[in-house]
C-alpha positions in Angstrom: 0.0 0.0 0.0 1.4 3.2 -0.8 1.7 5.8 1.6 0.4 9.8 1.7 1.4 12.8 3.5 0.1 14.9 5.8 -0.1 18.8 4.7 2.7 20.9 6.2 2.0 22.6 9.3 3.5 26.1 10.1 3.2 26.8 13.8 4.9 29.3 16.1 8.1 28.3 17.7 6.8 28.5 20.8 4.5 25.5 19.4 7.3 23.2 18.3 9.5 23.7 21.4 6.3 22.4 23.5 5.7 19.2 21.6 9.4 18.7 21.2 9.9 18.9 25.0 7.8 16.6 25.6 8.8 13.6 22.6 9.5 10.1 24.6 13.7 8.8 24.0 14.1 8.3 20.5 10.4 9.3 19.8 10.6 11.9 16.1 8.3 15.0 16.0 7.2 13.0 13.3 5.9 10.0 14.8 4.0 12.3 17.9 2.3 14.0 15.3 1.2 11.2 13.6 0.4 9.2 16.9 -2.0 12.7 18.0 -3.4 13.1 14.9 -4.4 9.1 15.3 -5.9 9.9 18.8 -7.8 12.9 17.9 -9.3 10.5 15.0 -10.4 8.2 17.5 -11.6 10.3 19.9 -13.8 12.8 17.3 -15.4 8.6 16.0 -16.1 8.2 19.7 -17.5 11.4 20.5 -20.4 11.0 17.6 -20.8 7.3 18.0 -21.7 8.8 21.7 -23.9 11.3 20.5 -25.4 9.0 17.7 -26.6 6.8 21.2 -27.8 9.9 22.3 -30.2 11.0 19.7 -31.4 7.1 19.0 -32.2 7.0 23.1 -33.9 10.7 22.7 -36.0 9.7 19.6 -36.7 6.1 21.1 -38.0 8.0 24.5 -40.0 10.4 22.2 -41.8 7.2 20.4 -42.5 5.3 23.4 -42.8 8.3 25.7 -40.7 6.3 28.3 -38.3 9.1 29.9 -36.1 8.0 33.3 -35.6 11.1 35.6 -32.0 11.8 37.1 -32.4 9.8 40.2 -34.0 7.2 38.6 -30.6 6.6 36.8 -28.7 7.6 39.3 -30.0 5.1 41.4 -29.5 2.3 38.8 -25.9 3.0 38.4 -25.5 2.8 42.6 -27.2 -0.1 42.6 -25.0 -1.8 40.1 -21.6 -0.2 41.9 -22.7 -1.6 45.3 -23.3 -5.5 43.3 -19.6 -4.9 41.5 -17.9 -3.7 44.9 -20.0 -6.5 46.5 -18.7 -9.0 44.2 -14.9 -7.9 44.2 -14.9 -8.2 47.9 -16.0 -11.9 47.3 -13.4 -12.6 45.0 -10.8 -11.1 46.4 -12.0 -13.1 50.6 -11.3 -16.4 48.9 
């Protein structure tokens, strides 16, 4: 597979001294780049996969006109914490 380039980047030198102070031993300017640019893909896919979840659970609320309040979830989510804390202190008496 051949290989592209990323467009050249002009950035202060204030910039480049940052990112360069902070490249692992033997890591290339290059390679953080790449390795952000990666991250930042990744993390902009998660962010609207979230917010796809989002709208499907807003519209599927809207058809069904099934809506849990704050405490209701809140207390859901406790209620699974306390089983997993339960459980790992199970595990972990054997």
């Amino acid at each position: 597979m051949k290989t592209a380039t990323i467009p050249s980047l002009r950035v202060d030198p204030e910039l480049r001294a940052a990112a360069e102070s902070v490249l692992k031993e033997g890591e290339t300017l290059s390679a953080f780049v790449e390795d952000s640019l990666k991250k930042q893909i990744d993390y902009r896919k998660t962010q609207a996969e979230f917010i796809a979840r989002g709208l499907a659970g807003l519209a599927e609320a809207e058809r069904t006109g099934v809506y849990y309040s704050h405490d209701d979830v809140m207390n859901l989510l406790d209620s699974k914490l306390d089983k997993a804390r339960a459980a790992r202190k199970t595990s972990a008496g054997r």
